[in-house]
N, C-alpha and C positions, 0 to 999 in steps of 0.2 A: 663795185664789188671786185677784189682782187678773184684771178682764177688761181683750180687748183692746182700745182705740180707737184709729180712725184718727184720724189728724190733722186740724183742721180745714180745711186749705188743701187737703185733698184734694176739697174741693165745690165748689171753682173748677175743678176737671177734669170734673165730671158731664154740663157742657150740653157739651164737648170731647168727648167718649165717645160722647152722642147723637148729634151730627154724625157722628163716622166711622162710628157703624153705619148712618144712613140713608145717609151716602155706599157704603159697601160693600153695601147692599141694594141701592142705585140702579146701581152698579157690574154684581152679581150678574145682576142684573134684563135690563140693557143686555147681557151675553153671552149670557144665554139667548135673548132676541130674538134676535141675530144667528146665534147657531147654529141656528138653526129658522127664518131668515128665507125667503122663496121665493126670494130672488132668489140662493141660495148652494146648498142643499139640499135646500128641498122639491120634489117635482115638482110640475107643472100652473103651474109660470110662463108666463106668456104675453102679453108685453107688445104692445104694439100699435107697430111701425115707422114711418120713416118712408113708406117706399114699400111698399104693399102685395103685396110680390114673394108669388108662388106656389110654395110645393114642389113642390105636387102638379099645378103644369100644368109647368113645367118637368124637374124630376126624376122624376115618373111618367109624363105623357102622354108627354111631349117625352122622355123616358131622357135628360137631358144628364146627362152623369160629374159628380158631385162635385167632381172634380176641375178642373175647368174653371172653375167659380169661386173654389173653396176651394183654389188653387193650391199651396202648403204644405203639405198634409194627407199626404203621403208623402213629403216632404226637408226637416221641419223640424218644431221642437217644438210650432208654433202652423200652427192650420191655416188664418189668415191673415181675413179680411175681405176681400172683392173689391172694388176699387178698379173707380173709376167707368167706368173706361176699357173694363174687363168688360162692365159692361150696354150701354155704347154702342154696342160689338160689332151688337149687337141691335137696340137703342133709339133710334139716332142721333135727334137731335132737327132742327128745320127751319134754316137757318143763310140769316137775312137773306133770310127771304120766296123762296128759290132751293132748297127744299127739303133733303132730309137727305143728309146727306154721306156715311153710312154706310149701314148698313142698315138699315132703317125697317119695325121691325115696331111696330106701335101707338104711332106716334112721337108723334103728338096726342093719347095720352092724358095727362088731366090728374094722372092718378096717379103720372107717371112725371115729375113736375115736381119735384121735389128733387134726383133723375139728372139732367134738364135743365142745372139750375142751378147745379150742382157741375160740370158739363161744362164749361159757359159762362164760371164765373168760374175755373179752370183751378188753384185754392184750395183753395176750400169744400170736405171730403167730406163725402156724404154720412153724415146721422148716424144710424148704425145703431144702435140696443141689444145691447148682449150678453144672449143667453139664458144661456148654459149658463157656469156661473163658481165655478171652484174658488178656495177660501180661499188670500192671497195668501202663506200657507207652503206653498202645495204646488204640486210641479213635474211635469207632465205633459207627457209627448214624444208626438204623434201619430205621427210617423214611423216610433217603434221598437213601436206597436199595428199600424200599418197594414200594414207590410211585413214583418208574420210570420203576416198571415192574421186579426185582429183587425176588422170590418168595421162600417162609421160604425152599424148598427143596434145592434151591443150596446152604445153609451153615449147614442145621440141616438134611437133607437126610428126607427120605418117613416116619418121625416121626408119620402119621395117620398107619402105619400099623406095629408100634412097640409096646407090653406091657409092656415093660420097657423100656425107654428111654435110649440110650446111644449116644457119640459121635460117628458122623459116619462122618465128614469130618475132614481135616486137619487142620484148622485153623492158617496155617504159615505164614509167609510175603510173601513165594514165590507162597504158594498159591494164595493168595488173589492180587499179581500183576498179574496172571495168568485171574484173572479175568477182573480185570479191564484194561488191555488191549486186552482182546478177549471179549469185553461182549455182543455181538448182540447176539449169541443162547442159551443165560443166561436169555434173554427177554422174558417178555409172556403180554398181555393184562394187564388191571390194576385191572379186576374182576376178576379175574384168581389168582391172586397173590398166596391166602391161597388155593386155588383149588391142593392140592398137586397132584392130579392124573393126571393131566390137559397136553394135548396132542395138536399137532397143530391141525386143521380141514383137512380132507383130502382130499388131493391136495396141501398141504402148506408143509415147513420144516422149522425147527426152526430158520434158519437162514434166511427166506423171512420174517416172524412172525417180528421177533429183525428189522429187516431193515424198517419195516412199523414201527415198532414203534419208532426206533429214527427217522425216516421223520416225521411223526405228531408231537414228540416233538420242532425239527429244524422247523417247520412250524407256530409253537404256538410261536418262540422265545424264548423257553427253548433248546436248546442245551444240549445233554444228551452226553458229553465226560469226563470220568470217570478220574482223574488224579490219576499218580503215584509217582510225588516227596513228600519227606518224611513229609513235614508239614499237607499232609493230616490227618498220621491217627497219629504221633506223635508230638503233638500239649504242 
């Protein structure tokens, strides 16, 4: 029995062959990073802003709604960034040595100089970081979590009692089917929602709370059963 040989002209393929595997390692390499990067999935991201805005003096001392900045958070898929126009509310800054035009709570702080300056040049926004950032195949509705009783704590954690915002949940697929097929003690009342502190009444547990509330939803003819095949959130 003759043995087999390759061809000679097959050894001009060899350093061709080394290149696609370091490319496909390098390849390999680059997705796993990205899938385990913090700024997608891990928790404990925590970028540093430009304005050192407080959660935890506005949102816990002060109780301002959620909603007050994050204006979208219940009529719309994104729950929006606050436009500078928001903080000036508060912040107005001095206008030509004649004082502030608005309301002037800590209008001379220097930390409130990026607000300032976005105001001024009527342009600029201010540039905030995004913390919390799902991969851009997946499509998430705040509006249809918020207004069935879904409350900003179960995906963003006790943000009123953080001064620097970080990510504090997981934000995974297996998280998030986690949810959606356990979601009764995920429920809370519908004035409750931004109530981060928000406890059952006592004599109740979280899970009688979730069951009253999808019966009044099943009652109204809104059926509140949460699905999990993939066209949900990869559309």
């Amino acid at each position: 029995m003759t043995r087999f040989l390759f061809p000679r002209w097959i050894n001009k393929f060899l350093p061709v062959l080394g290149l696609c595997l370091l490319a496909g390692g390098g390849y390999a390499g680059t997705l796993f990073l990205a899938a385990t990067d913090d700024k997608t999935l891990n928790p404990g991201y925590q970028p540093t802003q430009p304005v050192p805005f407080s959660h935890k003096i506005h949102a816990g001392e002060l109780k301002m709604d959620c909603r007050y900045c994050h204006i979208g958070v219940d009529k719309a898929a994104f729950a929006s960034i606050p436009p500078t126009a928001t903080c000036i509310n508060c912040h107005s800054p001095d206008v030509d040595g004649k004082g502030p035009q608005y309301s002037a709570v800590r209008h001379d702080s220097p930390k409130l100089a990026a607000v300032h300056r976005s105001w001024k040049s009527g342009e600029e926004s201010v540039p905030w970081i995004r913390i919390h950032r799902l991969p851009d195949f997946v499509f998430f509705n705040h509006a249809a979590h918020v207004n069935r009783g879904v409350s900003c704590v179960e995906c963003h954690g006790r943000i009123d009692t953080m001064e620097k915002v970080f990510q504090a949940k997981e934000l995974s697929m297996a998280w998030c089917l986690e949810c959606h097929n356990n979601p009764t003690e995920r429920l809370r009342p519908l004035d409750q929602v931004t109530n981060l502190s928000w406890e059952p009444e006592e004599g109740k547990t979280r899970l009688e709370v979730g069951q009253e509330i999808i019966a009044k939803f099943e009652a109204e003819g809104n059926a509140l059963h949460p699905r999990n095949n993939c066209a949900v959130c990869h559309r």
